[in-house]
N, C-alpha and C positions, 0 to 999 in steps of 0.2 A: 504493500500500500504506500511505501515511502515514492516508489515509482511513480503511483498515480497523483499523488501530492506535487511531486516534481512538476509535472505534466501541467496541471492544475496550475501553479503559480507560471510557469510560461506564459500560457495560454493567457491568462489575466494579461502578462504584461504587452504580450504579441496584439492580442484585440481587442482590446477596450474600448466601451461605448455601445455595446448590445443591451436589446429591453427585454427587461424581465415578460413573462406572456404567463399569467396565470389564469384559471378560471373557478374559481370557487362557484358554489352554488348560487341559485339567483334568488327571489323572493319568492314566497309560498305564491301558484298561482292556481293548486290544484288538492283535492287529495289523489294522493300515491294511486297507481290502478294496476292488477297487472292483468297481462295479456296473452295471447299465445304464443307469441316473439319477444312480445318485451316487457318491461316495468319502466314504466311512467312515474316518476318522480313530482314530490310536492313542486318544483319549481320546473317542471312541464320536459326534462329530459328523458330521453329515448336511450335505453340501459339492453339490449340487448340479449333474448333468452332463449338459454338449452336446457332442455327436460329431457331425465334420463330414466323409465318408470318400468319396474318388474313387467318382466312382457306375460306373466302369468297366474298372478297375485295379487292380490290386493296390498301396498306398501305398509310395512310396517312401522316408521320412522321418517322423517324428510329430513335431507343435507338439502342447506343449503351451502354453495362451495364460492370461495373469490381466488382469483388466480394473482399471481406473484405482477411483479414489474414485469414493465415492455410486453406482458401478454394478454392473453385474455380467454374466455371462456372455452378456446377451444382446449387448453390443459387441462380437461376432465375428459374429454373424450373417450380415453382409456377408464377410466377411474366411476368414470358415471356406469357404465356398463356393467363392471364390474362388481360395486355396491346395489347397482340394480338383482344380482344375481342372488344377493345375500337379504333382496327384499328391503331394500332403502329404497325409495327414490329422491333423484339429485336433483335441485339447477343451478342451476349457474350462469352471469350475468357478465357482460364487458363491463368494468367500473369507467368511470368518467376518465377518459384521457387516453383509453387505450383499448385495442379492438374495434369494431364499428360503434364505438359510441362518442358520445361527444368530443369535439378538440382532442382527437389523438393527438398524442405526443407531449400534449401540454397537460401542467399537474392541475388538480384544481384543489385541495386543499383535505385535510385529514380529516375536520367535522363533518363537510360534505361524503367522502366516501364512510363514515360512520354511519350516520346519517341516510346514509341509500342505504346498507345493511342492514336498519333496524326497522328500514318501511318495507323491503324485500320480507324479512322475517314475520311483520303482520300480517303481510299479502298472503304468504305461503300456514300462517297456524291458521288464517280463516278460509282457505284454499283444504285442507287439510286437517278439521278442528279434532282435539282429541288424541292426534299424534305426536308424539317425541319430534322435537327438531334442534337439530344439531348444525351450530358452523364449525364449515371445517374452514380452514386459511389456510394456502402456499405462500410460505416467506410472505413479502409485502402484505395477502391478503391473512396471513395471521396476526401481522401488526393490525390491519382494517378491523380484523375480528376483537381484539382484544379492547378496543378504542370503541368499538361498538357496542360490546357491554358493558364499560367500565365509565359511559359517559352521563349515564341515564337508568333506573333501575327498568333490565332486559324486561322484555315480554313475557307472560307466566309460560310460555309454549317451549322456549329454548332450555333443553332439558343438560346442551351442554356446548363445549367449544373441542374443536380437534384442532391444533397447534402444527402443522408441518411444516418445521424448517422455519418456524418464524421469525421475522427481521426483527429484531432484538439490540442491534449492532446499534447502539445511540452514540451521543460524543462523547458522552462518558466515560466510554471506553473504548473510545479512539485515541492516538497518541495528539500531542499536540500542532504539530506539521499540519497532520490531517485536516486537523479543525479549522488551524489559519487557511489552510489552501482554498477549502470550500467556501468559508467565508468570503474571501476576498475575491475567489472568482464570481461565487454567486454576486457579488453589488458591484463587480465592474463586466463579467460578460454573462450574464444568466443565460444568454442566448447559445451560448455555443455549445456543438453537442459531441458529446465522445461515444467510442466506438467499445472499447473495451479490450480492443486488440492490443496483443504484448502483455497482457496482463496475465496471462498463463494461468486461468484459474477454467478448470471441467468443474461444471455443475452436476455431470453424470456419465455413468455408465453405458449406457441407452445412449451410442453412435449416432444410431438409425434414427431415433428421434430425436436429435439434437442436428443432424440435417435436413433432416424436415422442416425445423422450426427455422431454419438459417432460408429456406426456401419460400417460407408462408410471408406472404406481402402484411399480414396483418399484424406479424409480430414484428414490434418498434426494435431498428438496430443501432440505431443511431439517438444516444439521452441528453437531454437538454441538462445543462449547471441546474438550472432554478427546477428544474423537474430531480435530482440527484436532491438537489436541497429540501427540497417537499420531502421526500422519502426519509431522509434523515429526522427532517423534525417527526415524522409519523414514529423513527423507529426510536427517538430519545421519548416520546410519549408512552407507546406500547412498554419499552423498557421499566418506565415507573410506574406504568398501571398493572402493568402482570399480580402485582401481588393484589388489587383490587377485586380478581375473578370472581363473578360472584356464582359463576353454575360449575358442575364438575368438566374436567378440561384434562385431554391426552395430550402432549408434547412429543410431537416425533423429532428425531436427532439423528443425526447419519454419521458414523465415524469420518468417514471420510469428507465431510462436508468443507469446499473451498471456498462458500462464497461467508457464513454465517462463522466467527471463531467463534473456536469452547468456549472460551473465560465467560464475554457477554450471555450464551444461549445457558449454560449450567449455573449461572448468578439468577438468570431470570426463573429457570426451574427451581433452586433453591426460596426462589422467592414465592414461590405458589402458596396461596393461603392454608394448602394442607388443612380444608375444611374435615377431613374422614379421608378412607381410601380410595373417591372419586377424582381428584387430583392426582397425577401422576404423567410420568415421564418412562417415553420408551427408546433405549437404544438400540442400534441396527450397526454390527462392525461391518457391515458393504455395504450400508446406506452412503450415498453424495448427497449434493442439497435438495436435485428433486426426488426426492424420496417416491411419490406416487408415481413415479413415470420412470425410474431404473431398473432396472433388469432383474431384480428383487423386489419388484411392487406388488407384485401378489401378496405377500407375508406381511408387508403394510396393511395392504386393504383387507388382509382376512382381521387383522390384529383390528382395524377402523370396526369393521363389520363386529364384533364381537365386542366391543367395547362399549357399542352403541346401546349393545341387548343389553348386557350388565357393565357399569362402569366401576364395578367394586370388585369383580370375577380376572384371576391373572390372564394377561393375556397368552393368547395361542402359542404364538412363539418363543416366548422369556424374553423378550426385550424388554420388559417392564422389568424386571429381576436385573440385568445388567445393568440397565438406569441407576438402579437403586445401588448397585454396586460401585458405579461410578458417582454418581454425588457421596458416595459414602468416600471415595477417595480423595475426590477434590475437595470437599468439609475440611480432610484429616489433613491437607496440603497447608490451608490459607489459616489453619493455626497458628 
């Protein structure tokens, strides 16, 4: 990260004089609606919608799912399927800035994407009444998630939160390079946008699908400074509301995870309110950071799928038991 810091103070000094372009939400002009494509937002945006629903059963549960940075709802594709097979049904929506939904590329701010996940969440417990609903979040969307129920006491329907890979990473516990780098480019070039290249970091295992995504027009390759700055204030947020949670919450972690470091993600599991044994964290030693879409996501989704039914019941695979063996180490470290 000292690299992408480097990088970052150039670039301030090479182009200075770019506008920031943000879009927060606008004024109430409606209530929320949703529909068979989309959810319609208080302030009249068009949030685009995929439903993934047991082709033979009646659903036992509803995910509702938010997808990481620079993507969008097509990250469940695998994942909806799947949970569909274990009697979930999913959807999942483009959040503002990315996918076909409003101002791609551009950030619109961390109450507004709260804010769409907790009128998403009404739409679906009265779409739905009487069923368990669970958010699940990939990175960025488990900061969205965490910020969603921590802002406002949740709807009685959400029975709980699934954590993957969540963006946790706040300035806190960034060095300090980092911090000045962002800062100073965000107020002299929020416009300019990086690629990511040179930065040597795999997100996953899953080739195949990490060329696909490099092919799909709809996933952003190219990130705006003030769009990287949005993210961070979302992920210095989520960082100090984790211990806020107010419904029981999975934590997936991937040993091998390049984009999310231990210190920040296992500070923030230690910080779970450990209401009972519905709180918990599960490690995965060949998880990367997309955990739901590597080449070992089966063993996720069966551990999602089973967590759902009992959040108090170990999981399938012992990843929860590793967890535990790992915060038991890192505790006995920062003694």
């Amino acid at each position: 990260m000292v690299r992408l810091a480097a990088a970052l103070l150039l670039s301030a000094v090479l182009l200075g004089g770019c506008i920031a372009s943000l879009n927060p939400a606008g004024p109430q002009r409606t209530d929320p609606i949703l529909t068979a494509e989309t959810i319609r937002t208080a302030d009249g945006a068009e949030l685009p919608l995929r439903v993934w629903s047991p082709p033979d059963r009646p659903p036992r549960a509803v995910v509702l799912a938010l997808h990481g940075m620079n993507d969008y709802s097509n990250a469940f594709a695998t994942v909806g399927p799947a949970l569909a097979a274990h009697g979930l049904v999913t959807y999942a929506y483009d959040q503002r800035g990315f996918g076909r939904g409003p101002h791609p590329g551009q950030w619109s701010d961390k109450a507004a994407m709260a804010a769409d996940a907790i009128a998403a969440a009404r739409l679906l417990s009265r779409r739905h009444p009487g069923l368990p609903l669970f958010l699940l979040g990939e990175s960025m969307g488990g900061a969205v998630v965490i910020e969603a129920l921590t802002m406002a006491p949740p709807p009685p329907a959400i029975a709980g939160a699934i954590l993957s890979a969540p963006a946790v990473w706040g300035r806190a516990s960034m060095g300090p390079l980092q911090r000045f780098a962002l800062w100073l480019t965000n107020a002299l070039v929020p416009g300019l946008t990086l690629t990511g290249r040179g930065l040597e970091i795999q997100p996953s295992d899953n080739i195949e699908m990490l060329r696909a995504l490099s092919r799909d027009p709809l996933v952003i390759k190219e990130t705006r400074i003030d769009a990287i700055s949005g993210l961070v204030d979302l992920m210095d947020a989520a960082q100090a509301d984790i211990a806020r949670l107010p419904v029981a919450a999975l934590v997936l972690y991937g040993e091998k995870d390049q984009v999310i470091p231990p210190d920040p993600m296992w500070e923030a599991i230690a910080a779970l309110p450990r209401r009972g044994h519905d709180q918990r964290a599960a490690l995965y030693p060949e998880g990367w950071h997309m955990l739901l879409r590597d080449l070992q996501a089966a063993r996720v989704l069966d551990d999602i799928a089973a967590w759902t039914a009992d959040p108090t019941a170990p999981l399938p695979s012992g990843a929860d038991r590793l967890a535990d063996a790992k915060s038991g180490q890192t505790a006995a470290n920062t003694r």
